[in-house]
PyMOL Python script that loads the backbone (N, CA, C, O; Angstrom):
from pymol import cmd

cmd.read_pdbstr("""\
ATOM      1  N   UNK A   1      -1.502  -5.387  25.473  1.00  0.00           N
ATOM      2  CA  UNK A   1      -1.305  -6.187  24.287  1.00  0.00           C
ATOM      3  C   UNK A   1       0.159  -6.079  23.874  1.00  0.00           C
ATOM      4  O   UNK A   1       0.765  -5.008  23.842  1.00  0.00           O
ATOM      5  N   UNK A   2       0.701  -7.299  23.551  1.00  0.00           N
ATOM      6  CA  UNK A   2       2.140  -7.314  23.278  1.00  0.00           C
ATOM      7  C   UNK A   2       2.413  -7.885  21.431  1.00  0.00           C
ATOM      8  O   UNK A   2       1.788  -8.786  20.872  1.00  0.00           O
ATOM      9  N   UNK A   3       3.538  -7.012  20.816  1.00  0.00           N
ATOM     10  CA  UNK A   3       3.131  -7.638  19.800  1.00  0.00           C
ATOM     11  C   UNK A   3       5.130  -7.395  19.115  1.00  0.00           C
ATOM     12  O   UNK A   3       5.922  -6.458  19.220  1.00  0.00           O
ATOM     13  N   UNK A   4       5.174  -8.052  18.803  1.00  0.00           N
ATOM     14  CA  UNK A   4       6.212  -7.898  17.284  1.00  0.00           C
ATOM     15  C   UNK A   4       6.012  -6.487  16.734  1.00  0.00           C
ATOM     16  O   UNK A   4       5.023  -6.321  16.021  1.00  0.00           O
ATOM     17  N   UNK A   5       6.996  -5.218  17.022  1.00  0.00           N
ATOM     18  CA  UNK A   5       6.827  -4.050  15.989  1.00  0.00           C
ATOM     19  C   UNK A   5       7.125  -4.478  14.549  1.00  0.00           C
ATOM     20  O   UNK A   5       6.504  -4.048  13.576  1.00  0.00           O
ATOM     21  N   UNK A   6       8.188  -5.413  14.492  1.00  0.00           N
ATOM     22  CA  UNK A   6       9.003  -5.363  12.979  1.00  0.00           C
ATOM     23  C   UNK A   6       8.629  -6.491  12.454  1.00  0.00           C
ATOM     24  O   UNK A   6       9.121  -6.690  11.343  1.00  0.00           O
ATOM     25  N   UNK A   7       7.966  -7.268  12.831  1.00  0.00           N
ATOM     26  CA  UNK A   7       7.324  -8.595  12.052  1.00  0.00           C
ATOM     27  C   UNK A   7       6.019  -8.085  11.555  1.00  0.00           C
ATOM     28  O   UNK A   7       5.583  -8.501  10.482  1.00  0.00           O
ATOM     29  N   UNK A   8       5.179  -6.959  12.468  1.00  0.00           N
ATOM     30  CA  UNK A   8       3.677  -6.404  11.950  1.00  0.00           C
ATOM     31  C   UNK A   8       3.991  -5.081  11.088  1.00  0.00           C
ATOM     32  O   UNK A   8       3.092  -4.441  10.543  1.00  0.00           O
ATOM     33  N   UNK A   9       5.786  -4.622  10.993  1.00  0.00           N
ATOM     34  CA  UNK A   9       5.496  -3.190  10.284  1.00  0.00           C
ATOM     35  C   UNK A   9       5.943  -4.570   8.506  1.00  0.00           C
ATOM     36  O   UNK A   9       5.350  -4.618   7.428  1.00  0.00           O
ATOM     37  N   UNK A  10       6.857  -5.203   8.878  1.00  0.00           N
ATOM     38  CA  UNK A  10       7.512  -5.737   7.397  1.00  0.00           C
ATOM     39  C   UNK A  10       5.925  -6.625   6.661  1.00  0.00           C
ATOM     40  O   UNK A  10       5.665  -6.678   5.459  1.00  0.00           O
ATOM     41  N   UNK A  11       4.986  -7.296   7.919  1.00  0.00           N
ATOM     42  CA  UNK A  11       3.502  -7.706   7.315  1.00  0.00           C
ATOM     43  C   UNK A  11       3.456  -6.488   6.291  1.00  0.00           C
ATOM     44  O   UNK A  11       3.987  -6.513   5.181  1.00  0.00           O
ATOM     45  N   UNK A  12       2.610  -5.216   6.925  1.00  0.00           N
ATOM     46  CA  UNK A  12       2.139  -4.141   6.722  1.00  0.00           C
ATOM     47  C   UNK A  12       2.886  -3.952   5.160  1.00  0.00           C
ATOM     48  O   UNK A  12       2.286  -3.958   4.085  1.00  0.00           O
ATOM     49  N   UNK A  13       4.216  -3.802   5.347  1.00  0.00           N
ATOM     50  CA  UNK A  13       4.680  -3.194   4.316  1.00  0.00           C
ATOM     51  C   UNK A  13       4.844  -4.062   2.929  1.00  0.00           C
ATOM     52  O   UNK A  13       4.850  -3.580   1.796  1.00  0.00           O
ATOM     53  N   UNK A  14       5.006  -5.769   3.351  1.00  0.00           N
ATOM     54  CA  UNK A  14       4.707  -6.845   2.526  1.00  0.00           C
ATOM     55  C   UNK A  14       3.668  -6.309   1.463  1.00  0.00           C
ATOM     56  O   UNK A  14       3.783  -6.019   0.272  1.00  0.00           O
ATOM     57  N   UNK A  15       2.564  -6.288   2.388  1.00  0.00           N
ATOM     58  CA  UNK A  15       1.114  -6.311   1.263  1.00  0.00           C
ATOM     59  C   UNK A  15       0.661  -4.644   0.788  1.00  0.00           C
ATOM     60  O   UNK A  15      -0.409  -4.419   0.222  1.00  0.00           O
ATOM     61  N   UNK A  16       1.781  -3.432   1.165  1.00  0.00           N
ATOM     62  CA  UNK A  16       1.536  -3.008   0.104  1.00  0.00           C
ATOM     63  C   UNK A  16       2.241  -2.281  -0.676  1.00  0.00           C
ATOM     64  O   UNK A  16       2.020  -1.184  -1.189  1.00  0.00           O
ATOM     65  N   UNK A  17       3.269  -3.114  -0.732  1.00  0.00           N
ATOM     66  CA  UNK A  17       4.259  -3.672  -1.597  1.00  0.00           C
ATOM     67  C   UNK A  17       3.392  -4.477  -2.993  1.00  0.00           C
ATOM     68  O   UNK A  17       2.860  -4.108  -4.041  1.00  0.00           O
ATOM     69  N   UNK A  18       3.577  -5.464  -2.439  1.00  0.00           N
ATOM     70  CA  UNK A  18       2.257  -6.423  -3.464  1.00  0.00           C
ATOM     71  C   UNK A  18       1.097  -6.070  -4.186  1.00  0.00           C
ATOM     72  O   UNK A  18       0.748  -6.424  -5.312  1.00  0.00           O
ATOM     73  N   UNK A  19       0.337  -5.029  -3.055  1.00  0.00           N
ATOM     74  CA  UNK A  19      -0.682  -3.935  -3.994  1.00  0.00           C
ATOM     75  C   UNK A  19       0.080  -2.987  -4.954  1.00  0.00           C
ATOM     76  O   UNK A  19       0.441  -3.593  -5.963  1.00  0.00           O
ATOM     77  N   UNK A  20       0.283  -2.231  -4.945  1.00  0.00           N
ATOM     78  CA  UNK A  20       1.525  -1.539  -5.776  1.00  0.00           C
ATOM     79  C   UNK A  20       1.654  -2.277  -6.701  1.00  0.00           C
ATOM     80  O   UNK A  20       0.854  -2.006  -7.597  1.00  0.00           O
ATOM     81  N   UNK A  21       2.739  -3.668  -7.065  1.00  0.00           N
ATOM     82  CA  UNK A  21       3.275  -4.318  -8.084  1.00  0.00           C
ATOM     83  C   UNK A  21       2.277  -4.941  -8.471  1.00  0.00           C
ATOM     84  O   UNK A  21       2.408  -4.874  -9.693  1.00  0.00           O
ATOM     85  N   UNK A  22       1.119  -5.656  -8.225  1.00  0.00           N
ATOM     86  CA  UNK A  22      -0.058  -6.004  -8.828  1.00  0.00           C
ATOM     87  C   UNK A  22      -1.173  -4.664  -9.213  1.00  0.00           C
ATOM     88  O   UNK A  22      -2.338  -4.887  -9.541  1.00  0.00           O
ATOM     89  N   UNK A  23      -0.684  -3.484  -9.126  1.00  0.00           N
ATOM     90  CA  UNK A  23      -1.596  -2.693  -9.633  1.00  0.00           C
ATOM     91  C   UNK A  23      -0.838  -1.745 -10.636  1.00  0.00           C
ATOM     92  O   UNK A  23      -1.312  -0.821 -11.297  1.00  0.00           O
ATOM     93  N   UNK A  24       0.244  -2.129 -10.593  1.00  0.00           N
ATOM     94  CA  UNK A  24       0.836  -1.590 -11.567  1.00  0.00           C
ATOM     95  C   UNK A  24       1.777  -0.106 -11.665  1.00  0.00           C
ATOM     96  O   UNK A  24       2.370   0.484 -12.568  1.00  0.00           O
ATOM     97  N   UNK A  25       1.557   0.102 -10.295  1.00  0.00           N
ATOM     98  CA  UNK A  25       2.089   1.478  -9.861  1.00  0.00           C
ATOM     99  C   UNK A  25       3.551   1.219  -9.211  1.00  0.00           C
ATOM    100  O   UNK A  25       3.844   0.369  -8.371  1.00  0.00           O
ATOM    101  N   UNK A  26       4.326   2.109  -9.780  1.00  0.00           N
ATOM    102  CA  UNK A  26       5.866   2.686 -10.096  1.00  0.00           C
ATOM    103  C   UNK A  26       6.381   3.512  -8.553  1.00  0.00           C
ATOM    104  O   UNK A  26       6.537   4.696  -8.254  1.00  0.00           O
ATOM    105  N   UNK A  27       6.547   2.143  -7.766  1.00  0.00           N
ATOM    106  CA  UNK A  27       7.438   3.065  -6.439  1.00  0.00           C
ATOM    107  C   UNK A  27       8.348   2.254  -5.787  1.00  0.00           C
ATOM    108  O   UNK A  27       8.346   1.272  -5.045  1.00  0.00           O
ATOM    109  N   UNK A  28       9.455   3.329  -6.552  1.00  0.00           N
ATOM    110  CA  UNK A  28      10.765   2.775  -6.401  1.00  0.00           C
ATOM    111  C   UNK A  28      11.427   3.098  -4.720  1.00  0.00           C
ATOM    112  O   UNK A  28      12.645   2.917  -4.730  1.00  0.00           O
ATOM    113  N   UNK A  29      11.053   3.400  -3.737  1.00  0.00           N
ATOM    114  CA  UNK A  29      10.830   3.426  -2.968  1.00  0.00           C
ATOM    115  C   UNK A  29      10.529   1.947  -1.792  1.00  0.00           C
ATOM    116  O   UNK A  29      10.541   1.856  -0.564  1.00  0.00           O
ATOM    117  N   UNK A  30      10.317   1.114  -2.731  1.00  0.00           N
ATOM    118  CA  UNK A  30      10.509  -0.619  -1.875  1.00  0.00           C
ATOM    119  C   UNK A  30      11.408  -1.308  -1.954  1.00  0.00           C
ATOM    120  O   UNK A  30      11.698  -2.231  -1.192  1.00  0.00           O
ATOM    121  N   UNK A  31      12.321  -0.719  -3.479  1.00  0.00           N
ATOM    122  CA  UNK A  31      13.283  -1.147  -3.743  1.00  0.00           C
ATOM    123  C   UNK A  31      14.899  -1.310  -2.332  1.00  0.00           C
ATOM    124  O   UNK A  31      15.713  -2.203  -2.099  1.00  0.00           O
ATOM    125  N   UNK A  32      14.647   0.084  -1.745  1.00  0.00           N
ATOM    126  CA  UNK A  32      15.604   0.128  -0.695  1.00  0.00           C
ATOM    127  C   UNK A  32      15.380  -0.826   0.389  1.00  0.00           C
ATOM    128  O   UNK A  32      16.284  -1.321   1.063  1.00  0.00           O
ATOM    129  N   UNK A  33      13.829  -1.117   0.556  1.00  0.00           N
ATOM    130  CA  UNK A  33      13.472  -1.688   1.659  1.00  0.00           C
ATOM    131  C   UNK A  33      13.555  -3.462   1.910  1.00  0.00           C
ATOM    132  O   UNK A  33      13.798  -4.177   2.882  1.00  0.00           O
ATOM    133  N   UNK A  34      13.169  -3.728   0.292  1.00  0.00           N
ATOM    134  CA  UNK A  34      13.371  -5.292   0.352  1.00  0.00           C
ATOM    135  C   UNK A  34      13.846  -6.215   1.394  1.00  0.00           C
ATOM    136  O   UNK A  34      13.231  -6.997   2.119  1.00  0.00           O
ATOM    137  N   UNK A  35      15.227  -5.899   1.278  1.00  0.00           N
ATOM    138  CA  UNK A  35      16.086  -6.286   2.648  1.00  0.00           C
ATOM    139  C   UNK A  35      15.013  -6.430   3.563  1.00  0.00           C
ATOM    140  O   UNK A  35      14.342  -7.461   3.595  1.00  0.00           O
ATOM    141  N   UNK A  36      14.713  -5.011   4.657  1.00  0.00           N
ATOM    142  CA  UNK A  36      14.207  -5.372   5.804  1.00  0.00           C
ATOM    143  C   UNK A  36      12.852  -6.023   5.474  1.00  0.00           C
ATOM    144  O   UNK A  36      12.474  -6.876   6.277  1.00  0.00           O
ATOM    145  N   UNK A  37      11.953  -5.721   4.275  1.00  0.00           N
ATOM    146  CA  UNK A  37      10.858  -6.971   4.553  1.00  0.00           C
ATOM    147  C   UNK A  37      10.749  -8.180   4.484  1.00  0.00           C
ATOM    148  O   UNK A  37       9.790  -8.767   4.985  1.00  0.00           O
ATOM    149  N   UNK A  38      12.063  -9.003   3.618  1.00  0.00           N
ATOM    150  CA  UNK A  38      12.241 -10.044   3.634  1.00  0.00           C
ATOM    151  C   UNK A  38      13.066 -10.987   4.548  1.00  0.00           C
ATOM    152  O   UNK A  38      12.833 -12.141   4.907  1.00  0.00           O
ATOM    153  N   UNK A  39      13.890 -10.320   4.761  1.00  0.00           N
ATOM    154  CA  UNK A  39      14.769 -11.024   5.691  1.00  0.00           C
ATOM    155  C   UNK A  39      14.670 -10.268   7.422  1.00  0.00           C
ATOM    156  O   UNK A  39      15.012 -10.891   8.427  1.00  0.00           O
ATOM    157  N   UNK A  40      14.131  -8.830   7.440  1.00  0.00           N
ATOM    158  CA  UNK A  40      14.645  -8.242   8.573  1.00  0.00           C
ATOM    159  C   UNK A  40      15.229  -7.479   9.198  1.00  0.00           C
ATOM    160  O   UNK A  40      15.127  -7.323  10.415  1.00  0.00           O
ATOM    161  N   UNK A  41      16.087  -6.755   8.288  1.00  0.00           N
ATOM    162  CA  UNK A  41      17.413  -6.536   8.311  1.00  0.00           C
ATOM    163  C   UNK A  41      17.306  -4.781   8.455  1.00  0.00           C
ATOM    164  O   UNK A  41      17.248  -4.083   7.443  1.00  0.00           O
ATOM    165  N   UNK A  42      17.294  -4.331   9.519  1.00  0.00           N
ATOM    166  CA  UNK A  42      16.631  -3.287  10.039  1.00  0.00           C
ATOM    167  C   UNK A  42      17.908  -2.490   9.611  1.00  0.00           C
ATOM    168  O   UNK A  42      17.602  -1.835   8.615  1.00  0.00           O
ATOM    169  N   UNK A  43      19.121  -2.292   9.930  1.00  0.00           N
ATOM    170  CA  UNK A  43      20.612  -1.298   9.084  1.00  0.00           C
ATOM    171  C   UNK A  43      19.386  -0.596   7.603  1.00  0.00           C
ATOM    172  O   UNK A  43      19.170   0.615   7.639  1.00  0.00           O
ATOM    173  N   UNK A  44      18.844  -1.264   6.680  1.00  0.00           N
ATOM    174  CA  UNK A  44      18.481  -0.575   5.543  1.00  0.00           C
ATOM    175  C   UNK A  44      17.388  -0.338   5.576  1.00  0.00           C
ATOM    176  O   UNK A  44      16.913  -0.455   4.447  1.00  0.00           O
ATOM    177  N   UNK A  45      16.155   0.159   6.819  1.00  0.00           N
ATOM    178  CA  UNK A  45      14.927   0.328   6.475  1.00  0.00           C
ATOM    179  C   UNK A  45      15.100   2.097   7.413  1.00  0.00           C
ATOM    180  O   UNK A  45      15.262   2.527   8.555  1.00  0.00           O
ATOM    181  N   UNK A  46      14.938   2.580   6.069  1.00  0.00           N
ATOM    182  CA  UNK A  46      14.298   3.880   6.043  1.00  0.00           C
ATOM    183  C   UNK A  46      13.641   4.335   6.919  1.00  0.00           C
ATOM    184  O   UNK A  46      12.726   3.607   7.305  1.00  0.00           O
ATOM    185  N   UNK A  47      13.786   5.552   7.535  1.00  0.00           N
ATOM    186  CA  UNK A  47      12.326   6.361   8.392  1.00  0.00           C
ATOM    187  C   UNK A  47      11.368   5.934   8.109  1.00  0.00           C
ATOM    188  O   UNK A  47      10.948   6.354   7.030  1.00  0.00           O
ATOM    189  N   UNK A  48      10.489   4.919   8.831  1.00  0.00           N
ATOM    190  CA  UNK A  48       8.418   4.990   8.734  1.00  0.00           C
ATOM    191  C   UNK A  48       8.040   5.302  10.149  1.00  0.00           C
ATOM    192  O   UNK A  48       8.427   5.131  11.305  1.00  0.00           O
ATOM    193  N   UNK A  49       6.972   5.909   9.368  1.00  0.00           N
ATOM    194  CA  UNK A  49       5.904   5.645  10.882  1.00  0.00           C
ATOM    195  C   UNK A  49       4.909   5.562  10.401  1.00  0.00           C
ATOM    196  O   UNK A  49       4.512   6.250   9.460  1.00  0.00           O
ATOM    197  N   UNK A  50       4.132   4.427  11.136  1.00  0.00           N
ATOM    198  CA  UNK A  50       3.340   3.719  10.953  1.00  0.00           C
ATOM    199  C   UNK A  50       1.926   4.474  12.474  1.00  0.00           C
ATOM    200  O   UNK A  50       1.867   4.812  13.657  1.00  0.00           O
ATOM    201  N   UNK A  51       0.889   4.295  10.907  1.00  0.00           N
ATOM    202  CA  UNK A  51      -0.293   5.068  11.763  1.00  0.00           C
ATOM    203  C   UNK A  51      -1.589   3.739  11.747  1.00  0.00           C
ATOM    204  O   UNK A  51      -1.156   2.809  11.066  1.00  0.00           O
ATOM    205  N   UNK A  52      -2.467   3.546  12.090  1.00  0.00           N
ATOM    206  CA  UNK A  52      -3.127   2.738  12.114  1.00  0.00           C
ATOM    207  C   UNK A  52      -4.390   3.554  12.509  1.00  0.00           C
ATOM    208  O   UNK A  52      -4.299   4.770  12.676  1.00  0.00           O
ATOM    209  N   UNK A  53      -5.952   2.679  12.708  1.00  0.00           N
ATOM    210  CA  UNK A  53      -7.737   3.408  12.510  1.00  0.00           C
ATOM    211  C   UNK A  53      -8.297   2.384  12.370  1.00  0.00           C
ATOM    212  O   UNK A  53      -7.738   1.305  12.567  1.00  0.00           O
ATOM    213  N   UNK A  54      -9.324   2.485  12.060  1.00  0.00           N
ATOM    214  CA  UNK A  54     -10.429   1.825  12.111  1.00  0.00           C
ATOM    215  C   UNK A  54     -11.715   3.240  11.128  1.00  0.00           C
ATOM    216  O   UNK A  54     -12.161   4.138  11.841  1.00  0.00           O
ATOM    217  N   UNK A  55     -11.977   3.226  10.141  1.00  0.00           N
ATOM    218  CA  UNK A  55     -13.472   3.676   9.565  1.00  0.00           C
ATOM    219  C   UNK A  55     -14.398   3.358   8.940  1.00  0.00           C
ATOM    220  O   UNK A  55     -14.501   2.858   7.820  1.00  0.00           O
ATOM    221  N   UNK A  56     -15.163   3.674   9.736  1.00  0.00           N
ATOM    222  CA  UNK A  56     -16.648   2.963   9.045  1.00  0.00           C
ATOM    223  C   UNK A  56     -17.385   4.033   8.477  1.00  0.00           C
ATOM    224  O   UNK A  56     -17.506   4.905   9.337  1.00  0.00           O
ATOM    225  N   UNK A  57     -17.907   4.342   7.464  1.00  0.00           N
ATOM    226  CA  UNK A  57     -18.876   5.326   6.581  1.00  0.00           C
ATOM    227  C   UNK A  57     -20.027   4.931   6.890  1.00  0.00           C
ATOM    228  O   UNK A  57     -20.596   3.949   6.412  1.00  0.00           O
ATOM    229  N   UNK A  58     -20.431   5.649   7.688  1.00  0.00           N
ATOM    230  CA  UNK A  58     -22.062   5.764   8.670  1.00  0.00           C
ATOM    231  C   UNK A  58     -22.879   6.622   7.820  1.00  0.00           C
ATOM    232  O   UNK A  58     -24.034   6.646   8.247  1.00  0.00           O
ATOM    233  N   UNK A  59     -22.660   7.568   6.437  1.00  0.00           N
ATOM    234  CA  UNK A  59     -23.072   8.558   5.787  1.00  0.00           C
ATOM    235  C   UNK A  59     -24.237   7.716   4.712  1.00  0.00           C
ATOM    236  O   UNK A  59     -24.221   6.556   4.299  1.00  0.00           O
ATOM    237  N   UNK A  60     -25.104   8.710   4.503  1.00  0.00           N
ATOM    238  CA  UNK A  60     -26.257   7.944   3.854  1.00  0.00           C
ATOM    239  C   UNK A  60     -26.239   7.634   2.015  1.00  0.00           C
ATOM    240  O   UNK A  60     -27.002   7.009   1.277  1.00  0.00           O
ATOM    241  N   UNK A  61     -24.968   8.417   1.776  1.00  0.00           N
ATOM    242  CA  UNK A  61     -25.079   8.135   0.282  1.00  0.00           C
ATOM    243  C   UNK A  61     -23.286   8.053   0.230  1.00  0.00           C
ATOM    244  O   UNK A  61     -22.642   8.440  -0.744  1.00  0.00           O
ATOM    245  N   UNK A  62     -22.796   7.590   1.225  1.00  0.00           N
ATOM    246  CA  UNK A  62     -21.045   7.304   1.447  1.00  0.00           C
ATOM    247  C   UNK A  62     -20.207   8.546   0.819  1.00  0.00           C
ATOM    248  O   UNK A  62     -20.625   9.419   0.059  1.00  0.00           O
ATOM    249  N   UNK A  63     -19.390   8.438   1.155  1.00  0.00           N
ATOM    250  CA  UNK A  63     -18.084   9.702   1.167  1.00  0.00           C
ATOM    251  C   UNK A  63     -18.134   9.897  -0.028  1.00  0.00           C
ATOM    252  O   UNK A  63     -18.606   9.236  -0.953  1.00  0.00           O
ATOM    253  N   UNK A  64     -17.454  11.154   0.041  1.00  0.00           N
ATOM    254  CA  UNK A  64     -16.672  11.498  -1.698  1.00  0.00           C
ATOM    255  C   UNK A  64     -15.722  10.753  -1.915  1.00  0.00           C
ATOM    256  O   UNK A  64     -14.775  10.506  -1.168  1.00  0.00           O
ATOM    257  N   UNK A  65     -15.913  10.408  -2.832  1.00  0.00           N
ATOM    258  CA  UNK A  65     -14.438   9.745  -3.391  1.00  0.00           C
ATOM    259  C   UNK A  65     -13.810  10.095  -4.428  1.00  0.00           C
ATOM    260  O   UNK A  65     -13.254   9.354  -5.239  1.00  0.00           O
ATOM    261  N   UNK A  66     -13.894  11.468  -4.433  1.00  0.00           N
ATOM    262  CA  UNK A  66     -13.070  12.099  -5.591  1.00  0.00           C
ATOM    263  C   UNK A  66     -11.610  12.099  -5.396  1.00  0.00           C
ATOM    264  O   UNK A  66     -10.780  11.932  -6.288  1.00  0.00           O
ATOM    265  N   UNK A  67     -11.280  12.381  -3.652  1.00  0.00           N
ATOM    266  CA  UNK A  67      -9.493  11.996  -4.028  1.00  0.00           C
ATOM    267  C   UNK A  67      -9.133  10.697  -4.715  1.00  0.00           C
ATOM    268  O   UNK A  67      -8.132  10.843  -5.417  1.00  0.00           O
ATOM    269  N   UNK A  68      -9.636   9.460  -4.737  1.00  0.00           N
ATOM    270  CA  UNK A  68      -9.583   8.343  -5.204  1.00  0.00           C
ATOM    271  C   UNK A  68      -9.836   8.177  -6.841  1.00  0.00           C
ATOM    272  O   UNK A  68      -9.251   7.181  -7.265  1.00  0.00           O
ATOM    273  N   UNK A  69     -10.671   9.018  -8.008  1.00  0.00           N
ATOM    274  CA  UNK A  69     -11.002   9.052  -8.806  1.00  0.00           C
ATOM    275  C   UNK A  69      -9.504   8.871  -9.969  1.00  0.00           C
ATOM    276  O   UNK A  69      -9.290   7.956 -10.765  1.00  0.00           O
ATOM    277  N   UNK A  70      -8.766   9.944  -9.716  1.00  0.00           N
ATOM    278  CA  UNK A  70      -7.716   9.703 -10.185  1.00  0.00           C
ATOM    279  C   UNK A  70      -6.559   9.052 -10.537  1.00  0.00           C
ATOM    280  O   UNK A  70      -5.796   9.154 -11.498  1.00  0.00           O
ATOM    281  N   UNK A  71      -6.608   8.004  -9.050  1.00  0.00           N
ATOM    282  CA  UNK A  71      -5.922   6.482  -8.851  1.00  0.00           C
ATOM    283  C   UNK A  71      -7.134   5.630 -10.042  1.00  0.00           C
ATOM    284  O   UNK A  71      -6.890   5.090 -11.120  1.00  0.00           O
ATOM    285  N   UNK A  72      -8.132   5.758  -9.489  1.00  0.00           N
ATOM    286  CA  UNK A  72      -9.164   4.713 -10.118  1.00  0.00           C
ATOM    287  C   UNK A  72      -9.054   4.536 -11.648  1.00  0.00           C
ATOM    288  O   UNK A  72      -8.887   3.459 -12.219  1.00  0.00           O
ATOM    289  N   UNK A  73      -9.199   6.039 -12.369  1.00  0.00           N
ATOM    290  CA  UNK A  73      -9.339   6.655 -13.907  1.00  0.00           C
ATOM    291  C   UNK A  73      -8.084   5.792 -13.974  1.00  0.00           C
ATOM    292  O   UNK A  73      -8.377   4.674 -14.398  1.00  0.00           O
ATOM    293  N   UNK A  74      -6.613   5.945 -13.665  1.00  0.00           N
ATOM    294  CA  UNK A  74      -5.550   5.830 -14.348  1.00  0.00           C
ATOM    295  C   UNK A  74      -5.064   4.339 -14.777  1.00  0.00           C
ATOM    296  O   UNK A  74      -4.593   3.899 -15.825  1.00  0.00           O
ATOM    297  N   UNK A  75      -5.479   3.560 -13.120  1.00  0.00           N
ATOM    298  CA  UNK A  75      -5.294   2.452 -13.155  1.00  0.00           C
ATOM    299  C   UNK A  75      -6.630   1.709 -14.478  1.00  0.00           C
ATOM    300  O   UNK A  75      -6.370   0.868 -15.339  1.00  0.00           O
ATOM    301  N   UNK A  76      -8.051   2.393 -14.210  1.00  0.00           N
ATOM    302  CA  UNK A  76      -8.601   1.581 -15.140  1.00  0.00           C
ATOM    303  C   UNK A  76      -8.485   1.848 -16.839  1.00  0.00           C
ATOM    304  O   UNK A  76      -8.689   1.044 -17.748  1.00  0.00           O
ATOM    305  N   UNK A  77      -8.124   3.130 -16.898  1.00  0.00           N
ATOM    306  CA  UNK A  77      -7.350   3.268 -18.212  1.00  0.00           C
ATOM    307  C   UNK A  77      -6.693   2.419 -18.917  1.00  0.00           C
ATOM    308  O   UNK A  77      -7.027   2.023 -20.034  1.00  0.00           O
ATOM    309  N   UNK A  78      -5.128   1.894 -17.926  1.00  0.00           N
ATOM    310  CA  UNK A  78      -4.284   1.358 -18.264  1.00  0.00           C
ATOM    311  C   UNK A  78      -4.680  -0.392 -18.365  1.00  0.00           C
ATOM    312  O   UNK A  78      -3.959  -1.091 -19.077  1.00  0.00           O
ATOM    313  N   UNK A  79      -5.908  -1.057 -17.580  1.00  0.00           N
ATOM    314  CA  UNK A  79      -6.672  -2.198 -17.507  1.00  0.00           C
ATOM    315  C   UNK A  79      -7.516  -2.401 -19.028  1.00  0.00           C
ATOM    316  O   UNK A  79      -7.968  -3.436 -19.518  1.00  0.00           O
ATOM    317  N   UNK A  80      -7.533  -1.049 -19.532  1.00  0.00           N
ATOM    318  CA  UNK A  80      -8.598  -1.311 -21.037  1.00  0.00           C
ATOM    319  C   UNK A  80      -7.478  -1.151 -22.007  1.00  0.00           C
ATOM    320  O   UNK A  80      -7.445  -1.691 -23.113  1.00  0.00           O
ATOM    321  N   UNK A  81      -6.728  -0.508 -21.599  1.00  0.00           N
ATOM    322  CA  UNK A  81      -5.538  -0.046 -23.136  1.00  0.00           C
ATOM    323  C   UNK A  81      -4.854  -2.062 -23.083  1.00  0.00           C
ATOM    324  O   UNK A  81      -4.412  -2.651 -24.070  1.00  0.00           O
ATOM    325  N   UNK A  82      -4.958  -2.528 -21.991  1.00  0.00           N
ATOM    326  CA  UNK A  82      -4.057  -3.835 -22.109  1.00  0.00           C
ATOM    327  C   UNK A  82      -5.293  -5.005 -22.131  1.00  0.00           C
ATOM    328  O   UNK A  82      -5.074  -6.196 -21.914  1.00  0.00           O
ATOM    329  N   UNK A  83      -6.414  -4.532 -22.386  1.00  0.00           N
ATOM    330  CA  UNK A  83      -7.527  -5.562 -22.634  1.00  0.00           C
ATOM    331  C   UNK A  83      -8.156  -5.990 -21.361  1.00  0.00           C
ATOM    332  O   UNK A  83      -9.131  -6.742 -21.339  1.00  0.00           O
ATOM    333  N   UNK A  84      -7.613  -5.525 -20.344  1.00  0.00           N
ATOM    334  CA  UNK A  84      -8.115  -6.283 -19.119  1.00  0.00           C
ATOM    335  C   UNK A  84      -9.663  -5.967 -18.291  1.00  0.00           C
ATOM    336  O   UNK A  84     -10.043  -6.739 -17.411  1.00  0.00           O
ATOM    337  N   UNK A  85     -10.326  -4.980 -18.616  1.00  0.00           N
ATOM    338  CA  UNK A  85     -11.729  -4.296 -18.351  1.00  0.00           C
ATOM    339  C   UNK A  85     -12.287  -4.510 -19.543  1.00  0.00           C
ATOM    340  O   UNK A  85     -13.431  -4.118 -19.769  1.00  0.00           O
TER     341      UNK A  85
END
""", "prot")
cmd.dss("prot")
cmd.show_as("cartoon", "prot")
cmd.util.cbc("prot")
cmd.orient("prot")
């Protein structure tokens, strides 16, 4: 399989970029990158490495999701303090 590294890492990094700024979370950290996701421009993109998977939750009452609780609480906090829940 042949593919574009820097057209599928700047995809990748596009949308979550976009998650981030539509969720409201503070990472200034895309700011450097802009450049290479928009235009390309590989001179200003930072060390990544990019990991990729596939999981499916085969478990009968699904995972913990307590590492997630804390993203969840904060973001839906901030969704009721601004009327939005």
């Amino acid at each position: 399989m042949q593919y574009d590294y820097h057209m599928f890492l700047r995809w990748l990094l596009k949308i979550t970029y976009n998650v981030a700024r539509s969720s409201g979370l503070k990472c200034n950290w895309f700011h450097d990158e802009i450049d290479y996701i928009l235009h390309n421009y590989k001179e200003t993109l930072s060390p990544v490495s990019l990991f990729g998977g596939l999981h499916v939750d085969v478990t009968a009452f699904g995972e913990d999701k307590g590492c997630f609780l804390v993203l969840y609480k904060n973001w839906s906090e901030e969704k009721q303090s601004e009327g939005g829940l």
